[in-house]
N, C-alpha and C positions, 0 to 999 in steps of 0.2 A: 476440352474442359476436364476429361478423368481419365487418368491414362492406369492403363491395365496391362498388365506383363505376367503372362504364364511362365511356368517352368517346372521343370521334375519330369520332363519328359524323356523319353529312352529305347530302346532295344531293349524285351526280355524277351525269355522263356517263356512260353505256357505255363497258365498255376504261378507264374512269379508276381510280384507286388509293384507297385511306381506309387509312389506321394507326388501329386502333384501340387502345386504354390501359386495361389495369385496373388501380386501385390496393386494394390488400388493406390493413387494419388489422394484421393481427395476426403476432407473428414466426412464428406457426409455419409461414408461407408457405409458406418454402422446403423444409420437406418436405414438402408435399402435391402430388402430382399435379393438375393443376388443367387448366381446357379450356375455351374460348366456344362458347356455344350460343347457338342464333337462331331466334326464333319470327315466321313471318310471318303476315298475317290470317287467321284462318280457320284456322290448320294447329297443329300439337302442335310442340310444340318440340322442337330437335335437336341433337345435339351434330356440330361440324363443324371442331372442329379440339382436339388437347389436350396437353399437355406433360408428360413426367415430372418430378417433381420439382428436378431439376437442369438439364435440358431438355434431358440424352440421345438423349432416345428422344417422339418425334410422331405423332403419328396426325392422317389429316385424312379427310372423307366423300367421299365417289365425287363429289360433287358442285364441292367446291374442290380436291382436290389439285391441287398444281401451279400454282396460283395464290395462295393461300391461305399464308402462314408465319407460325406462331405463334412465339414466343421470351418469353424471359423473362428480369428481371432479380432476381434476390432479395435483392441486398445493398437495391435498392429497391422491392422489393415491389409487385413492377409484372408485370404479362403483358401481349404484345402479338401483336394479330392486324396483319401489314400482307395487305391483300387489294388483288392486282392483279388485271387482266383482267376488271373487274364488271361483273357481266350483271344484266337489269332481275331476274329472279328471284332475286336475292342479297340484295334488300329484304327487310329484316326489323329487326325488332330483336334487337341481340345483345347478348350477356351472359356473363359470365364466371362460374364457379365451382369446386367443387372437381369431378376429375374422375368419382369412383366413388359419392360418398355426398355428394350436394350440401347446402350450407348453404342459409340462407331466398336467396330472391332479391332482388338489386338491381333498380335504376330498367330500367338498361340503356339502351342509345343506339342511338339509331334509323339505320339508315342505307338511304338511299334510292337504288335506282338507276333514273336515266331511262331513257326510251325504249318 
């Protein structure tokens, strides 16, 4: 029914930046609260950053606040994590969905930090 495609994922440095991009299929975007979540090896997956619908109102995990900003655009049906200040533990793969009641999951984009 919604297909969801991450991207802006990559190789940095420590302390370097990644913009990540979701693009969503379907109009009902914009009203759903939506949020990226990131799974690294071995570990359950987490939500670590999420948007209201309109993108009022953010939440992010103890782990990025503060570095971490999600936004979103709806006339293009797009969310974006930009994540500055990455640390090697910020590797994972992320992914976007809805916030409360997630749809199937996408591919999601890998992002790797050195060090």
């Amino acid at each position: 029914q919604v297909q969801l495609v991450e991207s802006g994922g990559g190789l940095v440095q420590a302390g370097g930046s990644l913009r990540l991009s979701c693009a969503a299929s379907r109009s009902t975007f914009s009203i759903n609260d939506m949020a990226w979540f990131r799974q690294a090896p071995g570990k359950q997956r987490e939500l670590v950053a999420g948007s209201s619908a309109h993108g009022g109102v953010t939440e992010y995990s103890d782990d990025v606040r503060g570095r971490f900003t999600v936004s979103r655009d709806n006339d293009k049906r797009m969310l974006h994590l930009q994540m500055n200040s990455l640390r090697p533990d910020d590797t994972a793969v992320y992914y976007c969905n809805l916030r409360w009641r997630q749809a199937s999951w996408g591919q999601g984009t890998q992002v790797t930090v050195s060090s």
